[in-house]
Structure formats: structure tokens, C-alpha cells
VOKOL-703980 format. One line per field, with one value per residue: chain; residue number from 0; y, x, z of N, C-alpha, C, O in turn. Coordinates in pm, whole numbers. Each point is the difference from the previous one (the first is absolute). Layout:
REM VOKOL-703980
zanu = [A | ...]
lokol = [NUM | ...]
npy = [Y | ...]
npx = [X | ...]
npz = [Z | ...]
capy = [Y | ...]
capx = [X | ...]
capz = [Z | ...]
cpy = [Y | ...]
cpx = [X | ...]
cpz = [Z | ...]
opy = [Y | ...]
opx = [X | ...]
opz = [Z | ...]
//
This chain:
REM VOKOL-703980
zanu = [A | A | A | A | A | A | A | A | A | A | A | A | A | A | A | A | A | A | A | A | A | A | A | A | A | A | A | A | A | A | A | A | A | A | A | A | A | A | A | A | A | A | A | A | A | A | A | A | A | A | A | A | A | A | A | A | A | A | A | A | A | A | A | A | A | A | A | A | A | A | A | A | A | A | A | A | A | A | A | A | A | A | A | A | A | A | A | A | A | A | A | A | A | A | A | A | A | A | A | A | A | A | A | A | A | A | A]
lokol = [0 | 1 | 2 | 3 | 4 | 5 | 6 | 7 | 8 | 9 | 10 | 11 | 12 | 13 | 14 | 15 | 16 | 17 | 18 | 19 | 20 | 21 | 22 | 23 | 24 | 25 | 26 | 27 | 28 | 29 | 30 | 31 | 32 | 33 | 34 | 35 | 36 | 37 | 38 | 39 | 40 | 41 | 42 | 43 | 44 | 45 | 46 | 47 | 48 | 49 | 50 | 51 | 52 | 53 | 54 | 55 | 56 | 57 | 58 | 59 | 60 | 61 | 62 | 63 | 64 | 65 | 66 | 67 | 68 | 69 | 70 | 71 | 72 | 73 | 74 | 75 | 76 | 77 | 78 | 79 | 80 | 81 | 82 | 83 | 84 | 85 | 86 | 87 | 88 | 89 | 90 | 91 | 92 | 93 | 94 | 95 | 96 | 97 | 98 | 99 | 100 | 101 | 102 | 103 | 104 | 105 | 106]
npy = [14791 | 131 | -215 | 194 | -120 | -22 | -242 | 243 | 114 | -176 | 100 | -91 | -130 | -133 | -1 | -199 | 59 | 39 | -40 | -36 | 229 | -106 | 123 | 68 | 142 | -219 | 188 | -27 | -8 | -2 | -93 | -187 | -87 | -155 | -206 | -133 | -91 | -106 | -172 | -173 | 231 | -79 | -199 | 202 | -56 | -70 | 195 | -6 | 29 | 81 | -86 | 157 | 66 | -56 | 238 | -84 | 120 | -6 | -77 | -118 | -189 | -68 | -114 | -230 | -137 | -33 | -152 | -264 | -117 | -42 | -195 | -238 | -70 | -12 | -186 | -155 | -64 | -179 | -227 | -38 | -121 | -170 | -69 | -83 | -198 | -205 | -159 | -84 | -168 | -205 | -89 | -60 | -258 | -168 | -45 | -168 | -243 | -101 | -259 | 76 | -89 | 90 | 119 | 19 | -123 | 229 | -41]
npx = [555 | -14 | 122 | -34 | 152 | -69 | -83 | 9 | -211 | 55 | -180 | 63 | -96 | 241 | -146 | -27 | -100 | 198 | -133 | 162 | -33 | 214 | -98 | -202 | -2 | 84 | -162 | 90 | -153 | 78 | -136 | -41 | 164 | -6 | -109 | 165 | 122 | -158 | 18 | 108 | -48 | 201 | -75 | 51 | 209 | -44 | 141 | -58 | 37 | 87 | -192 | -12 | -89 | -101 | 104 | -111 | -218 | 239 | -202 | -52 | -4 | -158 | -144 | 50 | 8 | -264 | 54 | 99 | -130 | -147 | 14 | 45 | -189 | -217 | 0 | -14 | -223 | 72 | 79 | -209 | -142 | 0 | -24 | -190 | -130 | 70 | -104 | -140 | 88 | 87 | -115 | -260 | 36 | 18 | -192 | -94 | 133 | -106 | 19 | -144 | -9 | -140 | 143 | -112 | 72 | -39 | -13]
npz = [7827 | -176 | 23 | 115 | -84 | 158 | -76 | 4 | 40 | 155 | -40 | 194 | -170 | 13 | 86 | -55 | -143 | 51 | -211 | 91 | -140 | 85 | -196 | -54 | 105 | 21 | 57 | 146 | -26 | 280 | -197 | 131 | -84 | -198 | -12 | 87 | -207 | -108 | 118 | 144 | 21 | -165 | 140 | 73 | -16 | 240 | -27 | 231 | -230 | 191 | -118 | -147 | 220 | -171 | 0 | 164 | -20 | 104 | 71 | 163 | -80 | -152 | 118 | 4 | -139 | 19 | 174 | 61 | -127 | 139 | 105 | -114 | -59 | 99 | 19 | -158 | -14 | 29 | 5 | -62 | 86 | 94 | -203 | -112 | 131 | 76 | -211 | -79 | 126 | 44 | -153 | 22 | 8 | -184 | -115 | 139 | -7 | -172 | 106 | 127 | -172 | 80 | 130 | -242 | 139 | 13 | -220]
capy = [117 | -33 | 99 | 12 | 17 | 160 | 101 | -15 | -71 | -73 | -8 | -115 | -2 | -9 | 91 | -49 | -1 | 81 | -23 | 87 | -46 | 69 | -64 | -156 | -44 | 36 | -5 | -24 | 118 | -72 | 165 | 65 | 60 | 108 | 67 | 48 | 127 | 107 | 51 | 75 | 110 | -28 | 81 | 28 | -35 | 153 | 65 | 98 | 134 | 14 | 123 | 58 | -19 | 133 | 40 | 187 | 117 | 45 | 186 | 15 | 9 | 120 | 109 | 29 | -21 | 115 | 48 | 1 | 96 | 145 | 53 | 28 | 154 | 107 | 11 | 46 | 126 | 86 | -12 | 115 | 134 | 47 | 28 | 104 | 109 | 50 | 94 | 127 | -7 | 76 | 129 | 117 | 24 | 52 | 104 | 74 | 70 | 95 | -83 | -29 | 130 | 23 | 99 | 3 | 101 | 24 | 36]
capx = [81 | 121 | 70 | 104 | 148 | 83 | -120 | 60 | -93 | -108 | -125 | -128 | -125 | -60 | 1 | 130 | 121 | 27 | 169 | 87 | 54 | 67 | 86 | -27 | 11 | -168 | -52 | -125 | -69 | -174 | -92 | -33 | 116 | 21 | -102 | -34 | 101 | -21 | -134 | 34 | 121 | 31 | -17 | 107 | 72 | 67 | -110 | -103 | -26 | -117 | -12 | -89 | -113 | -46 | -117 | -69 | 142 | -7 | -61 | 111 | 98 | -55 | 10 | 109 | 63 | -61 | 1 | 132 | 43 | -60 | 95 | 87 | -3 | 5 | 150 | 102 | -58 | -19 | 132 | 23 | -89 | 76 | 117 | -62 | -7 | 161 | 117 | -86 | 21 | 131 | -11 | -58 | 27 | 112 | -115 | -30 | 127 | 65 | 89 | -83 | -162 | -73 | 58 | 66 | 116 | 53 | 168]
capz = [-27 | -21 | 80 | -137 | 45 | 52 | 72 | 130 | 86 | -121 | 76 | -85 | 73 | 111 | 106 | 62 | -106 | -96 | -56 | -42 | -77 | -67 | -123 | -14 | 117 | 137 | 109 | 52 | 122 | -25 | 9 | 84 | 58 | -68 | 5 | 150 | 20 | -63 | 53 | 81 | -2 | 106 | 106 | 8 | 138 | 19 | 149 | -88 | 55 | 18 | -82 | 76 | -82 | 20 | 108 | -53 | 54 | 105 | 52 | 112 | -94 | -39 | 81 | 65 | -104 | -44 | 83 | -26 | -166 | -16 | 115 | -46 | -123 | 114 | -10 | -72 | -48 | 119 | -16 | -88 | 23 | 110 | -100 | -84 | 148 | 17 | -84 | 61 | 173 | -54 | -143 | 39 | 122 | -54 | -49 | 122 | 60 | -99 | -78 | -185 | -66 | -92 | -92 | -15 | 5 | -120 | 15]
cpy = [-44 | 140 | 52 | 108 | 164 | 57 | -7 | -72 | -74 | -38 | -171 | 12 | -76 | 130 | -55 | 29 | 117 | 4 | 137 | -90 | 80 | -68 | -141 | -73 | 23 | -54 | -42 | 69 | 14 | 132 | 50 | 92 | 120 | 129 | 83 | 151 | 67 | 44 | 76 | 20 | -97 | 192 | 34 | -29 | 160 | 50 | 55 | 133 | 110 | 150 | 103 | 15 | 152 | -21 | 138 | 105 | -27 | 126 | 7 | 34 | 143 | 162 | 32 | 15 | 194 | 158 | 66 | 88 | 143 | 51 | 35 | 123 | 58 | 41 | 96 | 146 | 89 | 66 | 132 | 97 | 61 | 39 | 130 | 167 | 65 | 115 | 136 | 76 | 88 | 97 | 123 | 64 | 125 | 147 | 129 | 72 | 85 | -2 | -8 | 105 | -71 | 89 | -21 | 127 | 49 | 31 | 75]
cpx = [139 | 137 | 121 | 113 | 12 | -167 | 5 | -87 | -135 | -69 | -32 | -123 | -15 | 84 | 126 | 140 | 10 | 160 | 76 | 132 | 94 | 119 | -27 | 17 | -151 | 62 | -79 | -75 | -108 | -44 | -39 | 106 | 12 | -156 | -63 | 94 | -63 | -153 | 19 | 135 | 31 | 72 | 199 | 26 | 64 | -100 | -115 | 8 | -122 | -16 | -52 | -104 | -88 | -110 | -59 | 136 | -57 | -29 | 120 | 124 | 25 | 10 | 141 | 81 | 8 | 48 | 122 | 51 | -68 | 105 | 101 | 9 | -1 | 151 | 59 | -48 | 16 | 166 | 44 | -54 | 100 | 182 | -43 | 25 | 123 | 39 | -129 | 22 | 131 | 12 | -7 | 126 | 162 | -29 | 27 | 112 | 49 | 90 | -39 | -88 | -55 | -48 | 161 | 135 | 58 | 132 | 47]
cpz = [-44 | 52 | -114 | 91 | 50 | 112 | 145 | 54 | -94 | 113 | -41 | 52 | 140 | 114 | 100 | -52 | -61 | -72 | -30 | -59 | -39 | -57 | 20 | 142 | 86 | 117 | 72 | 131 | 17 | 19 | 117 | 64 | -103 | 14 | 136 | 47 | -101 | 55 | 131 | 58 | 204 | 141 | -5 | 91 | 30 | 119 | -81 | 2 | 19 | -55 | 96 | -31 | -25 | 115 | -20 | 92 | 154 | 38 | 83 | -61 | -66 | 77 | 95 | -138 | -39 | 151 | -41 | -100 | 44 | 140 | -84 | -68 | 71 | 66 | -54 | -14 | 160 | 0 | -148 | 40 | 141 | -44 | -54 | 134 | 5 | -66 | 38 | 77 | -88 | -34 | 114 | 164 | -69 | -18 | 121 | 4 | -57 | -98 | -149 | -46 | -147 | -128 | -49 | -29 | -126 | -10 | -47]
opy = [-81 | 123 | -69 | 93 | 67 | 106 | -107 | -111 | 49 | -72 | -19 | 66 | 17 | 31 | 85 | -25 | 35 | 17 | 75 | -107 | 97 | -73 | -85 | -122 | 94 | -88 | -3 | 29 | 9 | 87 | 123 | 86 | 116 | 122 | 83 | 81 | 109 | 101 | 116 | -94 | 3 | 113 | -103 | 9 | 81 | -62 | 22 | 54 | 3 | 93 | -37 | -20 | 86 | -91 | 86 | -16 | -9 | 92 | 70 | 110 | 83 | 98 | 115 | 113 | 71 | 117 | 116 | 90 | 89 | 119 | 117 | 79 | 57 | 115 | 109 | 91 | 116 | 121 | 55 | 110 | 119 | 48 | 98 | 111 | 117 | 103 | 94 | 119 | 115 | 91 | 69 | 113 | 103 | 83 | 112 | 123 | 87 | 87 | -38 | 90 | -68 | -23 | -14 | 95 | -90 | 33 | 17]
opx = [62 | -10 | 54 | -40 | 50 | -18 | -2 | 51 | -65 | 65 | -44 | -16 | -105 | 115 | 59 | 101 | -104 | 107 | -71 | 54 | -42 | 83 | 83 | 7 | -78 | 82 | -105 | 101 | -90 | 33 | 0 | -48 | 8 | 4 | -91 | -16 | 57 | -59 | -41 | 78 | -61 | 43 | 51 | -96 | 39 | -93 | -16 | -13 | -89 | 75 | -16 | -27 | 24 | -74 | 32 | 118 | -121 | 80 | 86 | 50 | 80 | 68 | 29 | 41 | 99 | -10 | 19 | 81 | 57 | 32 | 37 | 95 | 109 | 42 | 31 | 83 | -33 | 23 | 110 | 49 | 32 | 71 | 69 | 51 | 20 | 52 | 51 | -28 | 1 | 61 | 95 | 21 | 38 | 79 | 48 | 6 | 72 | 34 | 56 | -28 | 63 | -75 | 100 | -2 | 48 | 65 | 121]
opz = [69 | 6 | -87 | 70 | -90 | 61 | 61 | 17 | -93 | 75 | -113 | 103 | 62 | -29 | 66 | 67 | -57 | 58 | -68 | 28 | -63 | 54 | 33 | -19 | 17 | 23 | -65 | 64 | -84 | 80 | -1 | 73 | 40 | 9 | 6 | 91 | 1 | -41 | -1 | 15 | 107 | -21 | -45 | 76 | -84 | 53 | -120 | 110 | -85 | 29 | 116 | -119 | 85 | 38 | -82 | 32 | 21 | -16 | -53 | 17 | 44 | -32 | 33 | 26 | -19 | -35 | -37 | 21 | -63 | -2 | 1 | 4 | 11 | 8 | 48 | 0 | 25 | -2 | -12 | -26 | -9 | 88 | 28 | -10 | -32 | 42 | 62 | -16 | -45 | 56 | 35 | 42 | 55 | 46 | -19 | 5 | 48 | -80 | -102 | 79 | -81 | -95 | 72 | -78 | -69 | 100 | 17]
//
């Protein structure tokens, strides 16, 4: 093989050697080092972090998750419905006294 000036990597046929070459300059480097980093993905230094993993749905889970959210709504619907009472309560108790009518008054 002949070598000609600007070629970044020249493979020879023995397997010990590989020349790199820039602007006319070689190198020398033993293939197993260059060839061992393009075959396997060295391991990173550092902690490990730990992913989570999927799982199916917790029934337990589920049902207390499902209890909680229907108390909660119950709640609130109760908390309106006993507001809604009041102004009822009000109205009719105002009604009785005489403070108010339902007819309207002409002028």
C-alpha cells in the first residue's frame, strides 16, 4: 500500500500496528487499544442510579386512592348541598315573618 500525505488512518495488513498519519507524520499504535475502544463501550465511573421499574396497578393501592377521591367529592357535595339548605331555610323562614312576599308590589 502506498501512503499519500493528509490520510487520517491507514490500516496495514499486520494487525499489530496501525499508522496514522497527519501531514506526513506517523504514528504508531497498537491496534488492540485502538480496536478494543471501538468494539466495547467502556463502563463510566460514578453511583449508580436506580431507575424505576414498571409494575402492574396495586388493587390496595387502587381502592384506598379510589375511597379517598369519592370521600373527597362527597365532601364538598355535601358542603353545597347543606349551603343550598340554608339559603331555603332562610328565604321561607323570612317568608313566614312577613319580611318578604312574593308578590310583587305595584306602584
Amino acid at each position: 500500500m502506498t501512503e499519500r500525505p493528509g490520510e487520517a488512518i491507514q490500516a496495514m495488513r499486520s494487525k499489530e500496528t496501525i499508522n496514522i498519519s497527519h501531514g506526513g507524520q506517523m504514528d504508531h499504535v497498537s491496534s488492540c487499544n485502538v480496536f478494543t475502544t471501538f468494539k466495547s463501550k467502556k463502563k463510566m465511573s460514578g453511583p449508580r442510579i436506580a431507575h424505576a421499574t414498571l409494575k402492574g396497578p396495586s388493587v390496595v393501592k387502587e381502592i384506598i386512592i379510589g375511597i379517598t377521591l369519592g370521600l373527597a367529592a362527597g365532601g364538598l357535595w355535601k358542603m353545597h348541598h347543606w349551603n343550598e339548605q340554608k339559603k331555603t331555610r332562610t328565604f321561607y323562614d323570612l317568608l313566614e315573618k312577613g319580611e318578604i312576599s312574593v308578590i310583587a308590589e305595584e306602584e
